[in-house]
C-alpha positions as CSV (number, residue, x, y, z in Angstrom):
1,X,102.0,85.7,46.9
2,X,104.9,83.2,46.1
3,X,105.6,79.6,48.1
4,X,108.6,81.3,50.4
5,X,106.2,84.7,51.6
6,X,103.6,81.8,52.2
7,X,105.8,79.6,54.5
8,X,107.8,82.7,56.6
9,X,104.2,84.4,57.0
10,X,103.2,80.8,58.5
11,X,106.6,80.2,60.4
12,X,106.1,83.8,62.1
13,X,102.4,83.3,63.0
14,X,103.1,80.0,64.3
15,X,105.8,81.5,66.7
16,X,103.3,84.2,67.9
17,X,100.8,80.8,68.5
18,X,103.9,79.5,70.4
19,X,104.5,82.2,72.4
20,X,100.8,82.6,73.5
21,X,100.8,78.8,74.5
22,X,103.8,79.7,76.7
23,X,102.3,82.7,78.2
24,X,99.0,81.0,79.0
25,X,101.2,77.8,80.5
26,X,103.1,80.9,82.6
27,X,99.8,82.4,84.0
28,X,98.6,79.4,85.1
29,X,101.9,78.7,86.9
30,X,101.8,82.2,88.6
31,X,98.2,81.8,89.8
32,X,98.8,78.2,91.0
33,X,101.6,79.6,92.8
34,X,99.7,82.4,94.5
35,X,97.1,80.2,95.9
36,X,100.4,78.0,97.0
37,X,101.8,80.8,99.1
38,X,98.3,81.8,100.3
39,X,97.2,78.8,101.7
40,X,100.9,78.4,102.9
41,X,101.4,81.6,104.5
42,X,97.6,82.9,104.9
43,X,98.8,86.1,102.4
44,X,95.7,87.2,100.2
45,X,96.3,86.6,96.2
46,X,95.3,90.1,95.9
47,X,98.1,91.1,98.4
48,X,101.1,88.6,96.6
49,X,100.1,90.3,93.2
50,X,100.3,93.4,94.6
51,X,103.9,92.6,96.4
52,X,105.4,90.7,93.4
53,X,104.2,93.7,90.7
54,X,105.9,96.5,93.0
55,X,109.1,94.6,93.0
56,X,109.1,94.1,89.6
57,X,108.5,97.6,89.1
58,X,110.5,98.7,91.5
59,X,108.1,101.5,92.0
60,X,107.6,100.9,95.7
61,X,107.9,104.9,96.5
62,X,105.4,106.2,93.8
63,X,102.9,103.7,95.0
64,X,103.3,104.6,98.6
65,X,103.1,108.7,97.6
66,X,99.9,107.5,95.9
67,X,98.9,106.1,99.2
68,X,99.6,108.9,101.4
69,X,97.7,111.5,98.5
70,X,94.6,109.3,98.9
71,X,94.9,109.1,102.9
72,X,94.6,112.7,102.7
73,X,91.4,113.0,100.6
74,X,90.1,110.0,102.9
75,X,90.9,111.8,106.0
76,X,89.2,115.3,104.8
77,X,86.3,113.4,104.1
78,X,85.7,111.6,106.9
């Protein structure tokens, strides 16, 4: 392997290091952030996560057809 495969094979594995340094400085961000807004506004983490993932999903429909499809099972089993 020659001097210029060695240094872009480093320069591209140190930008993937980079970028999981950023990501683990972002999740620790979000959850400080969730306990914020919990102890703030008495909303369960649990409950933010499950807020903020729908909106960015914008999959608030499906999830509430899921819902209703597992009320039914509940209430035929109960």
């Amino acid at each position: 392997m020659d001097d210029v495969t060695k240094k872009e094979i480093k320069a591209e594995i140190n930008r993937i290091v980079d970028m999981m340094v950023q990501r683990e400085a972002l999740g620790d961000g979000i959850s400080q952030l969730k306990k914020d807004i919990k102890e703030q506004y008495g909303i369960p983490v649990a409950t933010i996560t499950k807020i903020a993932s729908l909106i960015r999903k914008q999959n608030l429909d499906e999830e509430d057809q899921k819902w209703q499809e597992i009320k039914e099972y509940v209430e035929l089993c109960s």
